[in-house]
TILUMZA-814966 format. One record per residue (C-alpha): residue in one letter; y, x, z. Coordinates in Angstrom, 1 decimal, always signed. Each point is the difference from the previous one (the first is absolute). Layout:
! TILUMZA-814966
+------+--------+--------+--------+
: code :     c2 :     c1 :     c3 :
+------+--------+--------+--------+
:    A :      Y :      X :      Z :
...
+------+--------+--------+--------+
//
This chain:
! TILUMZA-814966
+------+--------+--------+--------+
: code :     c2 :     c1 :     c3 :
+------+--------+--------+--------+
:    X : +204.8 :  +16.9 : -164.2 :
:    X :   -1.9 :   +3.2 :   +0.0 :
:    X :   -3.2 :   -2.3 :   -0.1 :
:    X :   +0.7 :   -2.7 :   -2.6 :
:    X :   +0.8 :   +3.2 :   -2.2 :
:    X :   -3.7 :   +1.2 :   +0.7 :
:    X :   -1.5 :   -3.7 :   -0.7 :
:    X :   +2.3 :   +0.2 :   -3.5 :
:    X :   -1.2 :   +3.2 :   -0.6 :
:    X :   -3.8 :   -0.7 :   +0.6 :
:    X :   +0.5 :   -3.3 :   -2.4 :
:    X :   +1.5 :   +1.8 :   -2.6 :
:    X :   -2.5 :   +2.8 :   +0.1 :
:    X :   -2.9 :   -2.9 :   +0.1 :
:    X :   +1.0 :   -2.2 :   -2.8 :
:    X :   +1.0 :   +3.7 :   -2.5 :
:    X :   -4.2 :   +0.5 :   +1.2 :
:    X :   -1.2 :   -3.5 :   +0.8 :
:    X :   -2.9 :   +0.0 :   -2.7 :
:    X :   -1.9 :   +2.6 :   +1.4 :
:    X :   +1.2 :   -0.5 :   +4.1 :
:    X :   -1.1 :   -3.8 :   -0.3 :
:    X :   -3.4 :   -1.0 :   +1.2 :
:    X :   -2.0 :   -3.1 :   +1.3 :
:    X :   +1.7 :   -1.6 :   +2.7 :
:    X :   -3.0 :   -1.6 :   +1.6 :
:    X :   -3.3 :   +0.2 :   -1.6 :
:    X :   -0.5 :   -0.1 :   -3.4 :
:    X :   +2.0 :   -3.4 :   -0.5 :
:    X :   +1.9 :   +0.1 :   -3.5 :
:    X :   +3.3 :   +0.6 :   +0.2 :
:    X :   +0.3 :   +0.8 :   +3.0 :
:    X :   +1.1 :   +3.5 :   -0.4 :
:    X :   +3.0 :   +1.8 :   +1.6 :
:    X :   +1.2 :   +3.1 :   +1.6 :
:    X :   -0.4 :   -1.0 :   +4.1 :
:    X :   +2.4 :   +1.6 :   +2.2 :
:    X :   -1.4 :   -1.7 :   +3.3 :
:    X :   -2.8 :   -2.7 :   +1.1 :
:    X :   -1.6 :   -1.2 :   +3.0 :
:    X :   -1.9 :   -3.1 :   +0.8 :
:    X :   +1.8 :   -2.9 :   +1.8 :
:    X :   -2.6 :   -1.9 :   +1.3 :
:    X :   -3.9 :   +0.1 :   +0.1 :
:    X :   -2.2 :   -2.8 :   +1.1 :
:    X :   -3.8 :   -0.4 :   +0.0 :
:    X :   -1.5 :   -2.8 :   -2.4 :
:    X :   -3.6 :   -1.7 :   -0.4 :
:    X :   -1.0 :   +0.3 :   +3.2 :
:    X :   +1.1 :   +4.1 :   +0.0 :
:    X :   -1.7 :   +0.7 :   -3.2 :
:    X :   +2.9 :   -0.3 :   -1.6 :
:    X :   +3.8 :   +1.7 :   -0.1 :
:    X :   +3.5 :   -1.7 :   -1.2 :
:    X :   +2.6 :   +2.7 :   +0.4 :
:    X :   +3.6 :   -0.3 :   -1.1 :
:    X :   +1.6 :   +3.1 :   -1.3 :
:    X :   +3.3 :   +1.1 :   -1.1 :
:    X :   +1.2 :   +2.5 :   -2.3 :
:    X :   +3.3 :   +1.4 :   -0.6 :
:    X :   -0.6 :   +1.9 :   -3.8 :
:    X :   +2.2 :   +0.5 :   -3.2 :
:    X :   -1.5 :   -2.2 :   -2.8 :
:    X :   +1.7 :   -1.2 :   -3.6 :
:    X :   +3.2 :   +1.9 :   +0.7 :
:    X :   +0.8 :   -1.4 :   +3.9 :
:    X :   -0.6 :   +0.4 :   +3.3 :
:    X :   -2.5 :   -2.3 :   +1.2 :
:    X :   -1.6 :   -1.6 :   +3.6 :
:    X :   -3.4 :   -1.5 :   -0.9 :
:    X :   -2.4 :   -2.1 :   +2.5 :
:    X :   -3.4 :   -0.3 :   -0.5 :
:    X :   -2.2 :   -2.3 :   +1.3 :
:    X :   -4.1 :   +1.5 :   -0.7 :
:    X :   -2.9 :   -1.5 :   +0.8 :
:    X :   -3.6 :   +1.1 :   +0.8 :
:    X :   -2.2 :   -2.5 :   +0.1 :
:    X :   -3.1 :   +1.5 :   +1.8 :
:    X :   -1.7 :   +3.4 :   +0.3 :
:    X :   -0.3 :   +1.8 :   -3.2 :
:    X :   +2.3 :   -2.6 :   -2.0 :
:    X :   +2.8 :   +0.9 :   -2.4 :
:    X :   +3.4 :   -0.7 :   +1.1 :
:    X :   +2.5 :   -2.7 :   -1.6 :
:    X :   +3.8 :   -0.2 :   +0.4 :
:    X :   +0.5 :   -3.7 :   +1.1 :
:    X :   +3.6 :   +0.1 :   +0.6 :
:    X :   +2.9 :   +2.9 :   -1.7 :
:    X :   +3.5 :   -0.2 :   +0.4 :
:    X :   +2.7 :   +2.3 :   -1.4 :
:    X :   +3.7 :   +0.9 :   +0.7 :
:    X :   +1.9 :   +1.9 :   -1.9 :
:    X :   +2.4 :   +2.8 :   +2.2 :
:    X :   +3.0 :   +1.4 :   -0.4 :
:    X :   +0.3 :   +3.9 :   +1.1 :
:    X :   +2.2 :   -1.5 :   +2.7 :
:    X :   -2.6 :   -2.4 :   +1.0 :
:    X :   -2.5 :   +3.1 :   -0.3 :
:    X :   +2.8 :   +2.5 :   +2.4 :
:    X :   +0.3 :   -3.1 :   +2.8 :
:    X :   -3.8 :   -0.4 :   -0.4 :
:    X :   -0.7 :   +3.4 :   +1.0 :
:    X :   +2.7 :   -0.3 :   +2.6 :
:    X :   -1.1 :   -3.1 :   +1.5 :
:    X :   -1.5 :   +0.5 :   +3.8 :
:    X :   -2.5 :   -2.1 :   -0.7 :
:    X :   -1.5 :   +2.2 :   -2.6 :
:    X :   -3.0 :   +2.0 :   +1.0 :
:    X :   +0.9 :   +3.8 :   +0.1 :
:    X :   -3.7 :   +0.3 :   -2.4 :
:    X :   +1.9 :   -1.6 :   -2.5 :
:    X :   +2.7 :   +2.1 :   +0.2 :
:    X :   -1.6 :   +2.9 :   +0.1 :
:    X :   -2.4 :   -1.3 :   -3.5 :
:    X :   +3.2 :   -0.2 :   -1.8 :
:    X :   +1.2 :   +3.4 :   +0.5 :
:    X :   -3.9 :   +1.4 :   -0.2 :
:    X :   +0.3 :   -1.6 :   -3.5 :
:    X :   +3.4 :   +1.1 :   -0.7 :
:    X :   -1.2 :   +3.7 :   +0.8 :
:    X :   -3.6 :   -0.3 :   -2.1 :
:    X :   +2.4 :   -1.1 :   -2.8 :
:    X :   +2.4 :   +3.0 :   +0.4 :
:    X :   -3.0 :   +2.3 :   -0.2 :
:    X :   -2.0 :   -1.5 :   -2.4 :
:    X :   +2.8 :   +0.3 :   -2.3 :
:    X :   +1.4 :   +3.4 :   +0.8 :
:    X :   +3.0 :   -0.9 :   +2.1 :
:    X :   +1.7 :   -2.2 :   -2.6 :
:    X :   +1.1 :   -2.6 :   +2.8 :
:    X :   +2.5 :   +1.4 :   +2.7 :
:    X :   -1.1 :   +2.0 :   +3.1 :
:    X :   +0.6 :   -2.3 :   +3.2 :
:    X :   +2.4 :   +1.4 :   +2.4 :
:    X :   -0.7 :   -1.6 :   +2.9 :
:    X :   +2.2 :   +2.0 :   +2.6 :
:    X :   +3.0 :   +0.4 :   -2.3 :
:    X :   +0.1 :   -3.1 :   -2.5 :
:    X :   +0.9 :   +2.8 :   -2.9 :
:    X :   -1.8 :   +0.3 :   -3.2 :
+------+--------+--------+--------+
//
């Protein structure tokens, strides 16, 4: 419980800020701006002969008001070519879904440990208006 009162309080905290916490989520795609919370890429495979990358990448942000898990799918061409998203999918997340997520044993401790490095940067950046985490005692 103590946790899904964190997650509510970060979302509450984001949205009250969310024009000036969201930024481009990959590249410089319009509209594709959120607050991310954790990412890591999925899958990576060499194209064209190894000139070439096609990575698929997933993001778990805020964005329009929810909880979100994005994939990506980007693709380099060749050397020195700009990258194009050929494939992006979006679920929206409940803060339940977002508690078991970070729960889950499958989920890479990195992640983990990006959401509460971005729950911290937020709490300083904004002058501890977000709750201190407890993690020994569960108190606020």
């Amino acid at each position: 419980m103590y946790a899904l009162k964190l997650i509510r309080d970060i979302k509450k905290f984001t949205l009250e800020n969310y024009d000036v916490l969201k930024k481009p989520i990959y590249g410089d795609y319009p509209g594709l701006k959120a607050v991310v919370f954790m990412s890591r890429t999925l899958s990576s495979h060499a194209i064209n002969g190894g000139a070439g990358d096609r990575d698929l990448d997933q993001t778990i942000a805020i964005k329009d008001g929810e909880w979100i898990k994005m994939e990506f799918e980007a693709e380099i061409s060749g050397i020195g070519a700009p990258f194009k998203l050929t494939k992006e999918r979006e679920d929206v997340l409940s803060d339940e879904d977002v508690e078991a997520y970070l729960n889950a044993s499958d989920t890479p401790i990195g992640e983990v440990v990006q959401f509460f490095k971005k729950y911290t940067e937020l709490r300083k950046q904004f002058e501890n208006n977000i709750p201190k985490i407890d993690v020994f005692y569960g108190k606020i």
